[in-house]
Backbone bond lengths (Angstrom), bond angles and torsions (degrees), N, CA, C in turn:
res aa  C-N    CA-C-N  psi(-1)  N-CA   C-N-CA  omega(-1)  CA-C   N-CA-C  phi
1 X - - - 1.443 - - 1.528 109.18 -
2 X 1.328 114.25 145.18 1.179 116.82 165.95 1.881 123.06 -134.24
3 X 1.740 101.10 152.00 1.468 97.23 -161.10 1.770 95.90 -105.48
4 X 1.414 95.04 140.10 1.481 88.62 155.94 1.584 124.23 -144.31
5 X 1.174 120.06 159.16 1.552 120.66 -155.12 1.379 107.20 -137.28
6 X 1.736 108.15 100.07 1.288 111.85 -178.07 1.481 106.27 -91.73
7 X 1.914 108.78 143.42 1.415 108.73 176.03 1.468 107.51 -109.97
8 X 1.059 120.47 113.22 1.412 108.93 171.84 1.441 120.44 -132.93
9 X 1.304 105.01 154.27 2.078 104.07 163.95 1.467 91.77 -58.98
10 X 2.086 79.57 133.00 1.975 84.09 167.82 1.440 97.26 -87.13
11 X 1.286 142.41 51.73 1.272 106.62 148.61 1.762 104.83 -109.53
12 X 1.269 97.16 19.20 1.875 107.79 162.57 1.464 97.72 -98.48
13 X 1.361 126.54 -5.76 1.715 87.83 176.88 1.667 131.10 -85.58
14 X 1.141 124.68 49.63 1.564 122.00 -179.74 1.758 79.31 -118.56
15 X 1.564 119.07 -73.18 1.570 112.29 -170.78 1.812 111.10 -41.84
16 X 1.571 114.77 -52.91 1.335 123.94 157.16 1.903 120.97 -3.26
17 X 1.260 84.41 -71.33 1.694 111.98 -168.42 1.312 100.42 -53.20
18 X 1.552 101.35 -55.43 1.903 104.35 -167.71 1.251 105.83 -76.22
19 X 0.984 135.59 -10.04 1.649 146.93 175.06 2.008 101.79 -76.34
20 X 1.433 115.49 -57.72 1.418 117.77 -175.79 1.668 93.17 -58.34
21 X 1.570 119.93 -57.48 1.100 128.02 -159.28 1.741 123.57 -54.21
22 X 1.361 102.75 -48.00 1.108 131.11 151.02 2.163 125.57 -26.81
23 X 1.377 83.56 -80.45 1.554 107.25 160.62 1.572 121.43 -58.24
24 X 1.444 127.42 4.17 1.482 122.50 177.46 1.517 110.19 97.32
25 X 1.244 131.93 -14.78 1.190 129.45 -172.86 1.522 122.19 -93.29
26 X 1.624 102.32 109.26 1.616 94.55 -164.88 1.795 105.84 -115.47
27 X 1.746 102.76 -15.26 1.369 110.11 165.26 1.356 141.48 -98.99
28 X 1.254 119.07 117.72 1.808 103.17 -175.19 1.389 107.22 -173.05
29 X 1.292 115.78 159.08 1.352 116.49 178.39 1.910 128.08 -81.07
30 X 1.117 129.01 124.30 1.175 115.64 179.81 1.706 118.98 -106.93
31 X 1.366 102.94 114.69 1.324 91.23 -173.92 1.914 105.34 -111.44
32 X 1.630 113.25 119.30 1.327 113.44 171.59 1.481 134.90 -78.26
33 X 1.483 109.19 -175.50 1.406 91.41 173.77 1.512 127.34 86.42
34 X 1.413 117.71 -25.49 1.391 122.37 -156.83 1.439 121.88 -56.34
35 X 1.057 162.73 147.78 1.165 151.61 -156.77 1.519 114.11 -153.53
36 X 1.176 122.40 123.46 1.765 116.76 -171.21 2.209 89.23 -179.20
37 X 1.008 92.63 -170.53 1.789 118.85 -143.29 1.560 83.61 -116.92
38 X 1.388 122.16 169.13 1.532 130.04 166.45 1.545 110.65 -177.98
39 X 1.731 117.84 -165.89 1.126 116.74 176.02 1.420 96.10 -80.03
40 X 1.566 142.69 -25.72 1.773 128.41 174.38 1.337 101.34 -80.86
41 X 0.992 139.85 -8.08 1.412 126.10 159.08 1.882 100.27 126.43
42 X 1.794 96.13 -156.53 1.142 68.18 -162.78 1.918 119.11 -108.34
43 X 1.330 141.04 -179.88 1.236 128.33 -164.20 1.594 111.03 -136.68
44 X 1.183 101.22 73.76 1.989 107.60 -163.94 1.358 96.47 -111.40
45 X 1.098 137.46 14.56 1.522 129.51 178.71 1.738 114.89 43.58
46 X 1.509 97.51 48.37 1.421 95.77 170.79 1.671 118.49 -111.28
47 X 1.235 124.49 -174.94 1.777 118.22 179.39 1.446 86.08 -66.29
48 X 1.451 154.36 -71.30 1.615 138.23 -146.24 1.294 91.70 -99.01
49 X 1.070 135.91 28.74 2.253 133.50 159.92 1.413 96.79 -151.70
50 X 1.314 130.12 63.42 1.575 113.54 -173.09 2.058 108.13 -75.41
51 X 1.479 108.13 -10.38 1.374 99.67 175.89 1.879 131.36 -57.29
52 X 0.873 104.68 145.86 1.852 95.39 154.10 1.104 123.58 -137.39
53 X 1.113 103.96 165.89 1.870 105.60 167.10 1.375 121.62 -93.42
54 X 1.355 102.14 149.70 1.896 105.93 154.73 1.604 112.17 -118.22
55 X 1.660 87.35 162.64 1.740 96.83 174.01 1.310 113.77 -118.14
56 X 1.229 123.57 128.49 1.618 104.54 163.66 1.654 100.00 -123.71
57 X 1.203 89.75 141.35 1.698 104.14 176.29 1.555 109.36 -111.03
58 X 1.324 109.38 143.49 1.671 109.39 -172.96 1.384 95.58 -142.00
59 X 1.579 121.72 132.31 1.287 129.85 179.25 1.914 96.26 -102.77
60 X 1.109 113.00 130.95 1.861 121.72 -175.22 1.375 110.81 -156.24
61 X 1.239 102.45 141.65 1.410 134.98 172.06 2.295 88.68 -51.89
62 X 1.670 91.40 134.14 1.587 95.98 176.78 1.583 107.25 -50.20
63 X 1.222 136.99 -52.57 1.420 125.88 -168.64 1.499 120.85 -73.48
64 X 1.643 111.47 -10.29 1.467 119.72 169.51 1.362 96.42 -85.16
65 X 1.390 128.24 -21.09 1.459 124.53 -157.51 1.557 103.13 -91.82
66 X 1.600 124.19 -29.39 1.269 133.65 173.50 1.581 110.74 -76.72
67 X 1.248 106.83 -32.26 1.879 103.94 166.89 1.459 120.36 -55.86
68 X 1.304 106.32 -63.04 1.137 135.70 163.72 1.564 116.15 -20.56
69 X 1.672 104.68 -74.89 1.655 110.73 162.59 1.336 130.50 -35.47
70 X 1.269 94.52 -47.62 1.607 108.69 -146.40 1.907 95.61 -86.95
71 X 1.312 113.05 -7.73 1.794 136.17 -170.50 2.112 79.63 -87.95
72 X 1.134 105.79 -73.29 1.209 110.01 -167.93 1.121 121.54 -70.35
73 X 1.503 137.01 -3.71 1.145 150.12 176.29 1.836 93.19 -78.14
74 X 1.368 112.11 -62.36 1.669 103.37 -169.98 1.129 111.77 -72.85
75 X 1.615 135.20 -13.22 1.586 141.93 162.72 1.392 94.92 -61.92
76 X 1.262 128.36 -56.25 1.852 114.58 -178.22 1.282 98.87 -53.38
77 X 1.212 132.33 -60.86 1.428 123.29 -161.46 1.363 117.33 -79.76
78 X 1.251 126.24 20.53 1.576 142.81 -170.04 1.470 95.11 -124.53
79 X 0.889 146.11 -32.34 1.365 156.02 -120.82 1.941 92.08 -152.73
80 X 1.437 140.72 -34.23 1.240 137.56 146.38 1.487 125.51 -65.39
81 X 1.393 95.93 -21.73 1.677 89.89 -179.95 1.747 115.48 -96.21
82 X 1.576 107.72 -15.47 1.224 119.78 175.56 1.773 110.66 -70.53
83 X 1.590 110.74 -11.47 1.043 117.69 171.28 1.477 126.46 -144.42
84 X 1.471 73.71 56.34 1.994 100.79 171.45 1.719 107.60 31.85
85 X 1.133 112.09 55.04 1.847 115.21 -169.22 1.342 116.88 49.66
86 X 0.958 132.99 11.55 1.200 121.18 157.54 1.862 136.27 -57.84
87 X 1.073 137.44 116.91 1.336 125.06 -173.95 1.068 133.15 -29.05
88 X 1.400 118.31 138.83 1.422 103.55 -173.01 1.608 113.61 -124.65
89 X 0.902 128.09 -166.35 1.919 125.72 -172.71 1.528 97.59 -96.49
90 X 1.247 141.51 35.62 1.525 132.67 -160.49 1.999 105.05 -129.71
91 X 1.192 92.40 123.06 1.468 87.06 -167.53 2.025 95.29 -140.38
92 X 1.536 98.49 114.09 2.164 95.91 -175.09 1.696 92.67 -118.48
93 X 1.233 124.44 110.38 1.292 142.96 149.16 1.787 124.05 -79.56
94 X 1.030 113.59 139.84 1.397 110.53 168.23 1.642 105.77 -143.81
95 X 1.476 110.44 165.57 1.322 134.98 171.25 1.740 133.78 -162.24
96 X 0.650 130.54 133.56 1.627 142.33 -178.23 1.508 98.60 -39.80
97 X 1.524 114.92 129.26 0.986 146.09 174.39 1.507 149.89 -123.17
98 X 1.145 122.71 101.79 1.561 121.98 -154.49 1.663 97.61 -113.55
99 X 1.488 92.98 125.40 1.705 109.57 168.08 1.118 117.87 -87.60
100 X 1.733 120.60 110.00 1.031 122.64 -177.24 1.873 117.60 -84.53
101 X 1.274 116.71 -40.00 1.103 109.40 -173.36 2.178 109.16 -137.22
């Protein structure tokens, strides 16, 4: 199994969704709200940072996990070119995963 943990500004999660949805992914956790610092600056949901982040984490079988990527790999690059390379709030990590119970 493998985990992966997308960071993004939620105000990408509606395009987000149809992108997981799209790609096979109908299970995962969404966690809102998230709040932390980056190269776009920062996302604390305040009046001068009103952005935030979300996380969703998805535990998948490796060949759901390569769909998955490879869905969100051309959304980064769809989503970089809409802003002439400029950085964007999008961050896809993965790591090896063992189900214990």
């Amino acid at each position: 199994m493998v985990t992966l943990m997308i960071v993004f500004r939620a105000s990408m999660a509606d395009d987000l969704d149809e992108v997981l949805r799209k790609s096979g992914l109908t299970a995962y956790t969404l966690i809102k709200n998230a709040e932390g610092k980056g190269v776009t600056g920062n996302a604390i949901g305040s009046f001068f940072y009103p952005g935030t982040n979300s996380i969703i984490l998805a535990i998948l079988p490796p060949d759901q996990a390569e769909r998955t990527t490879s869905a969100l790999k051309e959304f980064h690059t769809w989503r970089l070119q809409a802003t002439h390379g400029q950085p964007i709030a999008f961050k896809l990590f993965s790591w090896p995963c063992e189900v214990l119970i």
